[in-house]
N, C-alpha and C positions, 0 to 999 in steps of 0.2 A: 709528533714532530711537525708544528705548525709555523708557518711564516706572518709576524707579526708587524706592523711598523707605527711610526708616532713622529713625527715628525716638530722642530722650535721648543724643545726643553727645557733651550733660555738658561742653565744651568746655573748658579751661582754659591758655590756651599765652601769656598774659600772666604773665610769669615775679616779676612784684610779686604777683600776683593769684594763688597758684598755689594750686589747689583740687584737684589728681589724683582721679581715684575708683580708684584703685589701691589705696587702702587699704581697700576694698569687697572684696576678694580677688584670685585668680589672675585670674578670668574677665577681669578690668580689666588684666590686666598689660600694659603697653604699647601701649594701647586705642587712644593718637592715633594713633601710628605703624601701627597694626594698622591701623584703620579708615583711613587715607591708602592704603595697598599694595591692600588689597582695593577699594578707589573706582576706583583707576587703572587696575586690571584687567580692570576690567568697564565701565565707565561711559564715553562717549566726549563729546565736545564738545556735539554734536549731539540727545545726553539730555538727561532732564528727573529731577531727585531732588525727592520731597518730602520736607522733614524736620519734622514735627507738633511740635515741642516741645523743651524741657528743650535747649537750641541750644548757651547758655553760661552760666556757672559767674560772667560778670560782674555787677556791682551799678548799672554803668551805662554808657549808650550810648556814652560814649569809652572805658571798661574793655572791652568787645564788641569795638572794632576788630578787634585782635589774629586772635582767632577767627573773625570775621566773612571777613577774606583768607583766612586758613586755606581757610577753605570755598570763597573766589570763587576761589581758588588749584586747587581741584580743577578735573576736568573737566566739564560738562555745564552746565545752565540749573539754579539750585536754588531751591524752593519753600519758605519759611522761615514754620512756624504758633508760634502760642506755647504755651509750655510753664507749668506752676505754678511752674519755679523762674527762667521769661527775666528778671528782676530787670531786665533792661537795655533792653527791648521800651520804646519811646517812645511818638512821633508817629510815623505816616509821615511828613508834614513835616520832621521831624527826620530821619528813617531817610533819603530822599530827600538833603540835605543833605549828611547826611556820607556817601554813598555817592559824591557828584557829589567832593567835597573830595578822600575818597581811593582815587578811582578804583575802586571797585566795582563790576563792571559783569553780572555773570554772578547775583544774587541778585534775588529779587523777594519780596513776600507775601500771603501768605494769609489773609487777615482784614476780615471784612465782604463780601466778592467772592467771586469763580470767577473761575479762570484756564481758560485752553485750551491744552494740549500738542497734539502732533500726532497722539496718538492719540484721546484724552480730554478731559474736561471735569473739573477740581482745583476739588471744593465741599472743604467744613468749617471747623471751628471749635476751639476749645482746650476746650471743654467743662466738667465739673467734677464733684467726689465723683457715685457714684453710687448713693447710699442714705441714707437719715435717718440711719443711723449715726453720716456722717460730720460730721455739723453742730455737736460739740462740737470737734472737731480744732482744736491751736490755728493751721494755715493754710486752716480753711475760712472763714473770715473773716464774713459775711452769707450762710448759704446758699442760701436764699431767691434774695434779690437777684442772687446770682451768677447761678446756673442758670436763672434769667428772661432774666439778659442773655446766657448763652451762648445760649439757645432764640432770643431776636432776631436774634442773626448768624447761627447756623445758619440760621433760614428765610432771613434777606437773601441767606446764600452759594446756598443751595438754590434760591432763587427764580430768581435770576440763572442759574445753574447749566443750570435748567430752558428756559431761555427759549435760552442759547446751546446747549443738545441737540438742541432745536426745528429751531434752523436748520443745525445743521451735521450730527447725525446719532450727534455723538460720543456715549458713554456716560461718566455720570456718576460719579466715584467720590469719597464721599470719606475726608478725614483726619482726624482726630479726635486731642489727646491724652489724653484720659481716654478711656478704654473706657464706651461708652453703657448696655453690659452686662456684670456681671463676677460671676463669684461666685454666681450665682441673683437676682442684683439688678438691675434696670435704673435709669438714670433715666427715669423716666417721659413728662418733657415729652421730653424729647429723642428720644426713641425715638417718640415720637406724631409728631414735627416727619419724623422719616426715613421714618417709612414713608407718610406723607402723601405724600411728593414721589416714591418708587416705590424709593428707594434698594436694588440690589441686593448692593452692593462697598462692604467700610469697612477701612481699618485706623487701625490705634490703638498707642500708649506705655504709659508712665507704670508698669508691672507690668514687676519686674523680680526676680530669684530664682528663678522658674518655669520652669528649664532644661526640666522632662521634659514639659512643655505640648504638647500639638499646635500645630502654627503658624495652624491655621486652627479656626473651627466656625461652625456656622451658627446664627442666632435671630431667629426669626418674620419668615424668607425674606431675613436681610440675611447676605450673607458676611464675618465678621468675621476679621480678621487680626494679630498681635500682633507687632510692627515695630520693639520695644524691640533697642538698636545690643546690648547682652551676650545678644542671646535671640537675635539674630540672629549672634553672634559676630563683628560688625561688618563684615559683609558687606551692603550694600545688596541689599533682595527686590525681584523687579522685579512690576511691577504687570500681569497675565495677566487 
């Protein structure tokens, strides 16, 4: 009963909808297929995958289906956070619905809460740029705004997170898809909110190209890990 995650899936198996990131290069060449052989490998029913982000390629919650089975089609329990490009992330309300309609049953998520695997406690949040840089970008939309409202679900997740460690004993990790530190840059609130609640294990998306990267490094006592599906070569990392 292992806790596994993968992070930018990039998903696109709605064959109206077809968005391939194959034209991104080799490293993409037959990504779905690749990442299905390597899940079934490794991952068994009784697992748990976190997937942080960047899910599907869809524009909206019945465009998502498609890819959504894709995923409840694999093996194990999977932990689904959002991404900058989930276009198709709703309500829960909604997500619930059409999970019941088309039999969904192996998917949950990650937002606003913590979950519990059997090892673990699953905090985090979708996060966002992290540096003034980014606040002319034209998808950084209010940056402000944003990164106040990721800082509120991260402590909500964190808080709750906290409080189920309490009682159960588990250790906290979480997921993250923006990197809270990148580059020599932090987000600030965000990085103040993790080490408030004693965070020592984070991985994170969204950073992709950086083949020759170490998969891990450490900042100011959190261990950070980069979980992007091309960096990973679409092998699910399991969480140690």
């Amino acid at each position: 009963m292992s806790l596994y995650t993968i992070a930018d899936l990039h998903l696109s198996t709605l064959a109206s909808t077809d968005k391939s990131m194959e034209v991104f290069g080799s490293r993409w060449q037959d990504y779905t297929s690749r990442l299905e052989s390597n899940w079934r490998k490794l991952v068994s029913d009784n697992d748990y995958v976190v997937i942080p982000g960047d899910v599907s390629w869809a524009l909206s919650l019945e465009e998502a289906v498609s890819d959504l089975k894709f995923i409840d089609s694999l093996p194990g329990k999977k932990i689904l956070g959002k991404g900058n490009h989930d276009f198709w992330w709703s309500t829960m309300k909604k997500h619930s619905a059409l999970f019941e309609r088309e039999g969904i049953k192996t998917i949950s998520f990650l937002y606003n809460n913590a979950l519990e695997t059997d090892e673990y406690i699953v905090a985090g949040t979708r996060g966002w740029y992290h540096d003034d840089d980014c606040r002319n970008m034209p998808d950084s939309a209010d940056f402000d705004k944003l990164t106040r409202r990721e800082g509120l679900r991260l402590e909500t997740s964190l808080k709750m997170a906290s409080g189920m460690s309490d009682a159960t004993g588990k250790e906290v990790v979480v997921f993250m898809h923006f990197p809270p530190y990148w580059n020599g840059k932090e987000s600030e609130s965000l990085m103040e909110i993790l080490l408030k609640y004693g965070v020592k294990k984070l991985y994170f998306g969204h950073i992709h190209g950086n083949y020759a990267l170490p998969s891990s490094f450490g900042y100011r006592g959190i261990e950070m890990s980069l979980i992007s599906a091309d960096f990973l070569g679409f092998v699910p990392k399991i969480v140690k």
